[in-house]
N, C-alpha and C positions, 0 to 999 in steps of 0.2 A: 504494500500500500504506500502510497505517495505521502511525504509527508503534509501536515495540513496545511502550512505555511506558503507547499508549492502553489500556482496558481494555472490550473487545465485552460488551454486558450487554443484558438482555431485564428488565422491568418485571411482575409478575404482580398483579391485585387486583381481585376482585370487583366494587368500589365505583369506581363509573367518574370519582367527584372524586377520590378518595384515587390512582388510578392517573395520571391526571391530572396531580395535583401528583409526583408522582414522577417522570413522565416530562418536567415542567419543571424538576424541579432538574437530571436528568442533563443535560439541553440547556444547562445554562448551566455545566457540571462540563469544563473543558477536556480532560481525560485522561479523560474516558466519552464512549466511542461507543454511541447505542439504536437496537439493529436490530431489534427485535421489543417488543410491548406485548399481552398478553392476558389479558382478565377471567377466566380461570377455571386451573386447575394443569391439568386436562385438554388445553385447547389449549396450554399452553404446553408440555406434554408431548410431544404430538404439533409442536410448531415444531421443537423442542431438535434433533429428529429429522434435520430440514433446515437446520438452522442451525449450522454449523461452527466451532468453538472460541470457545463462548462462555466467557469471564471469570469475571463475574458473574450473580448473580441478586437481583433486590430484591423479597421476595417474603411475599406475606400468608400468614397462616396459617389464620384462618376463613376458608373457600370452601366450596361444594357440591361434593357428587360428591367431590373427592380433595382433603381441607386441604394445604397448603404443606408442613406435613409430612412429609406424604404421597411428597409431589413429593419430599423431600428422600431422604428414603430409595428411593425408588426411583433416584435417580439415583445414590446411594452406590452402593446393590447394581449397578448395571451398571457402575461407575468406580470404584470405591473408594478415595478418595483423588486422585483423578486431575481430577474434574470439576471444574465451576466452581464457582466460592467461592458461597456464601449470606447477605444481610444479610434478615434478617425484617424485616416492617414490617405492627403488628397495631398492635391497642386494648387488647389484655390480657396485661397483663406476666408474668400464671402460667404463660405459655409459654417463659420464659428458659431455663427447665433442658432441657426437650423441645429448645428450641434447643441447646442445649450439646450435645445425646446427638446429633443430629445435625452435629457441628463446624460451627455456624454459625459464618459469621464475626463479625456485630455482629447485633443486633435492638437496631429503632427502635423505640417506642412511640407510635403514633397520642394528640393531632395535634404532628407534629416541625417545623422550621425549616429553615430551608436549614444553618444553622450546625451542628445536628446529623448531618441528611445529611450534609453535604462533613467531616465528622469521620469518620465510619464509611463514608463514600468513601477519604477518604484513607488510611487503615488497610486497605483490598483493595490499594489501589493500593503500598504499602508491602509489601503481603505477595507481591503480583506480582512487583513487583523482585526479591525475597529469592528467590523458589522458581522464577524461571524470568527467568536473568539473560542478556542476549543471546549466538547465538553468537558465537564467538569463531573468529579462525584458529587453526590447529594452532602451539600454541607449547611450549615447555618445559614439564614439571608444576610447580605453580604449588606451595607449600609446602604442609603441612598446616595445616586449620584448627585453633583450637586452642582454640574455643567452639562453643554448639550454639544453636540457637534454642525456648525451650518455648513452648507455648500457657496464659498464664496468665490466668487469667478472659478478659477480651475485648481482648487484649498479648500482642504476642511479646516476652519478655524474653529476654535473652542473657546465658547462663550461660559462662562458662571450665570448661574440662574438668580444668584445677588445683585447680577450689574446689568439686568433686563428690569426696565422701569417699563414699558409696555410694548405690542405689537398691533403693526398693521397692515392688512392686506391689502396688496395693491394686483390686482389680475393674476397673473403669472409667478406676483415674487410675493416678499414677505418684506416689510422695513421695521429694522428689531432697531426703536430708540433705547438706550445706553445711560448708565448712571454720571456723573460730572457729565467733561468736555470729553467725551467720546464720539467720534462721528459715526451713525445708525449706520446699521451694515443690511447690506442689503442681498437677500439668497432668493435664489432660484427653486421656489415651494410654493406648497399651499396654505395657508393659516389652518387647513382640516388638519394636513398632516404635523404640522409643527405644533399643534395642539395636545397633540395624543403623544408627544414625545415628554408635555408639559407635565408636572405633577399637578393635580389636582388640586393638592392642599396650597399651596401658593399661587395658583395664576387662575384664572375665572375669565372666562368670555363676555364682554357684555356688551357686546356688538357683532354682525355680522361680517364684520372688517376689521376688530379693535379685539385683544387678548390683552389684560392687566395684568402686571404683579399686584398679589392683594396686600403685600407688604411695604410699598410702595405710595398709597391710596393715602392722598394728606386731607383731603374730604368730602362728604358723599353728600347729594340733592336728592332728591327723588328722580330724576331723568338726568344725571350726569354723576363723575367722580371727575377730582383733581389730582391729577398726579404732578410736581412740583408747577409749573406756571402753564400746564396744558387743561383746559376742558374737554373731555370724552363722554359724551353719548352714551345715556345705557337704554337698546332699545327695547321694544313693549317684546320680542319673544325671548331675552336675555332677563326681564323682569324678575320674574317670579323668582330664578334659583339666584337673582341677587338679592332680594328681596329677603330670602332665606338665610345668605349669607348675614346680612348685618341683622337680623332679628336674635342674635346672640347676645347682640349690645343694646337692647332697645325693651 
């Protein structure tokens, strides 16, 4: 058995030098194992099928028949969230953002280095540790955590759940403002998802767009809270369970 550490990954790319070279960086990448290599997103579609908990994908974006893309989001839509990580690897950098909306993990830009790869190798293989850390025997519950991890451009930074005074959704991202002079950082999520990462006993929704620290909270109206010099909104379907919360002091 492969150790857990390794990372199973499959190679995708049209252009039989540029795959090539890809599949000699991973070969010389100690923590990447390559069990599959094919020229187009169609067969590698059809592998993914037979090929069991793949990792990674290193994966072009121009191809015929179904761009990388392509690929990406169809495997969101059957896994969402769940499948294997994606580093692009194209000629044309206008596709960073299309990368983004697909949570890629890194995109390389044709033609790259080994020093490049093994950087945006290193950064899967970091994100593997983080989201899928071994099991363990059955032991006592281990404390709470007491930081979260975001997706910040192409970094996970590590936020503390002290230094979140509140959040707000904006479409596609999240804008987490920051205790002092911190400037809000701003990730690539949803306020659903980054909610269920929250602890309950500290942070409360009281907007359809707005997530508070309840620690935070310098004073409360009937239809708003104050968190240091900001007004926020508590709206009529957030009521009731804040409603619940401060009937502890009341």
């Amino acid at each position: 058995m492969l150790d857990l550490k390794t990372l199973r990954c499959i190679a995708v790319d049209d252009e039989p030098l540029a795959l090539g070279l890809v599949c000699a960086f991973v070969e010389q990448t100690p923590f990447l194992d390559l069990v599959g290599r094919y020229s187009s997103a169609v067969e590698a579609l059809q592998g993914l099928h037979q090929l069991p908990d793949i990792d990674l994908i290193f994966l072009d974006i121009q191809m015929p028949d179904l761009s990388g893309l392509e690929l990406a989001r169809v495997l969101d839509r059957g896994r969402p969230g769940t499948g294997p990580r994606i580093i692009f690897t194209t000629a044309y950098n206008q596709f960073a953002l299309d990368g983004y909306r697909v949570d890629a993990l890194d995109y390389l830009v044709k033609p790259f280095n080994y020093e490049e790869f093994l950087r945006a190798a290193t950064k899967a293989h970091a994100y593997a540790s983080l989201a899928q850390p071994a099991a363990l025997p059955a032991a006592p519950p281990e404390p709470e955590e007491e930081y979260l991890f975001l997706k910040i451009e192409y970094q996970l930074v590590r936020v503390a759940f002290q230094d979140i005074l509140y959040i707000e959704g904006l479409k596609d991202y999240v804008k987490v403002h920051l205790t002092g002079d911190a400037r809000p950082l701003l990730s690539l999520t949803s306020l659903k998802v980054l909610e269920e990462k929250l602890p309950a006993r500290r942070f409360m929704r009281i907007h359809r767009s707005t997530i508070v620290a309840l620690d935070k909270i310098r004073a409360v109206t009937r239809n708003s809270v104050q968190i240091e010099d900001q007004t926020l909104p508590v709206s009529d379907q957030y009521k009731e369970a804040f409603t619940q919360f401060l009937s502890r002091w009341t």
